[in-house]
LOLUMKOL-47506 format. One record per residue: residue number from 1; residue in three letters; chain; x, y, z of N, C-alpha, C in turn. Coordinates in steps of 0.1 Angstrom, whole numbers. Layout:
residues N
 pos code unit  n_c1  n_c2  n_c3 ca_c1 ca_c2 ca_c3  c_c1  c_c2  c_c3
 NUM  ala    A     X     Y     Z     X     Y     Z     X     Y     Z
...
END
This chain:
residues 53
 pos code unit  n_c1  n_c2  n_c3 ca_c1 ca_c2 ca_c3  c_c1  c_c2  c_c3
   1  unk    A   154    -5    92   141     0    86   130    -8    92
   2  unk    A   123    -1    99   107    -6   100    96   -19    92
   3  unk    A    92   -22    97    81   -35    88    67   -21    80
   4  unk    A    66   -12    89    54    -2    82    69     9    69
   5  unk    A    79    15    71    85    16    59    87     9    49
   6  unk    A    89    -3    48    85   -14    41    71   -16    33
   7  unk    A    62   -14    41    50   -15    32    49    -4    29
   8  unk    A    52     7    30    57    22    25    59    21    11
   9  unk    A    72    15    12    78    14     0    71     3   -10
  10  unk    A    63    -7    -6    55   -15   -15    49    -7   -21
  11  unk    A    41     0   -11    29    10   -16    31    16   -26
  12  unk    A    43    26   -24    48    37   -37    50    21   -48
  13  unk    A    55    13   -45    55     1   -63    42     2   -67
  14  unk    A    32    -2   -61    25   -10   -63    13    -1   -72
  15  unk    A    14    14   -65     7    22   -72    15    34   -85
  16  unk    A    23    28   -85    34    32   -96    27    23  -107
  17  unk    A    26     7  -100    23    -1  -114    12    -1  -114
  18  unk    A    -2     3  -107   -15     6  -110   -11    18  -122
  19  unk    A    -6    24  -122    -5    34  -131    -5    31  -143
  20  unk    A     7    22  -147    12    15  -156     0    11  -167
  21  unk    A   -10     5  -155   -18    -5  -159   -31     6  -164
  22  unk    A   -35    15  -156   -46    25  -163   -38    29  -177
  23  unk    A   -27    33  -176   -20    38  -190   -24    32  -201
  24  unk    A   -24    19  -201   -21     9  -207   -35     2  -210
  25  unk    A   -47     7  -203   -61     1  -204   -66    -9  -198
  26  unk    A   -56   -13  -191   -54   -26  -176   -66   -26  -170
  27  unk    A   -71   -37  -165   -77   -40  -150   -66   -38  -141
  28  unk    A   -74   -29  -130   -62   -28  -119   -70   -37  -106
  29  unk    A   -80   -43  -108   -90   -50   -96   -79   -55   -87
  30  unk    A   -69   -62   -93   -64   -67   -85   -55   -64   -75
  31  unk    A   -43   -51   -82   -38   -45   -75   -43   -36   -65
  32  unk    A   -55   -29   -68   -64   -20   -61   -66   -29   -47
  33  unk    A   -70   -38   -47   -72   -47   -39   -61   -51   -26
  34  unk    A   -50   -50   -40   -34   -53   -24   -29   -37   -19
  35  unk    A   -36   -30   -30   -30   -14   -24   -39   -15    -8
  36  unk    A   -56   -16    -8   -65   -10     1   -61   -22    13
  37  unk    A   -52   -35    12   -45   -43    22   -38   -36    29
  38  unk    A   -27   -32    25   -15   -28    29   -20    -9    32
  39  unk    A   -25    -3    27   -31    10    35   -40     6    52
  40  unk    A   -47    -5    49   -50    -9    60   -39   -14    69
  41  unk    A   -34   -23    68   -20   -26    76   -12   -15    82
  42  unk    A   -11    -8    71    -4     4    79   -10    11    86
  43  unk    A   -23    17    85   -30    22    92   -30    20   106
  44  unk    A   -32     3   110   -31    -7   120   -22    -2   124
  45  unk    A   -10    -1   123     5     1   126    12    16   134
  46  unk    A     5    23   128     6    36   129    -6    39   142
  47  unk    A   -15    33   142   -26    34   151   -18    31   167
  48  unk    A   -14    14   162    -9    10   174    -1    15   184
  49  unk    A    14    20   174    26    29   177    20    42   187
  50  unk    A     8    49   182     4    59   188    -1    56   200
  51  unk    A    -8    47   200   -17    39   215    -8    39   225
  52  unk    A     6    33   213    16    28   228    19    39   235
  53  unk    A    19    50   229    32    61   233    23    68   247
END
């Protein structure tokens, strides 16, 4: 498995448990924060892969 499926699969947690957290009346500041990390990362990732090819 890939390092960008990996953060894949973070992603789907992470905004699973932002969910949680709006349900529930949460601040999500912080999670929102490691979601728009790792969307960028991947982004990076996906960018690069294509550069190479």
């Amino acid at each position: 498995m890939s390092n960008a499926e990996d953060l894949e699969k973070e992603l789907v947690g992470l905004k699973l448990k932002k969910r949680e957290l709006i349900l529930a009346g949460k601040n999500t500041d912080t999670i929102d924060e490691k979601i728009r990390q790792i969307e960028q990362t991947i982004k990076e990732k996906y960018e690069k892969e294509n550069n190479d090819l």
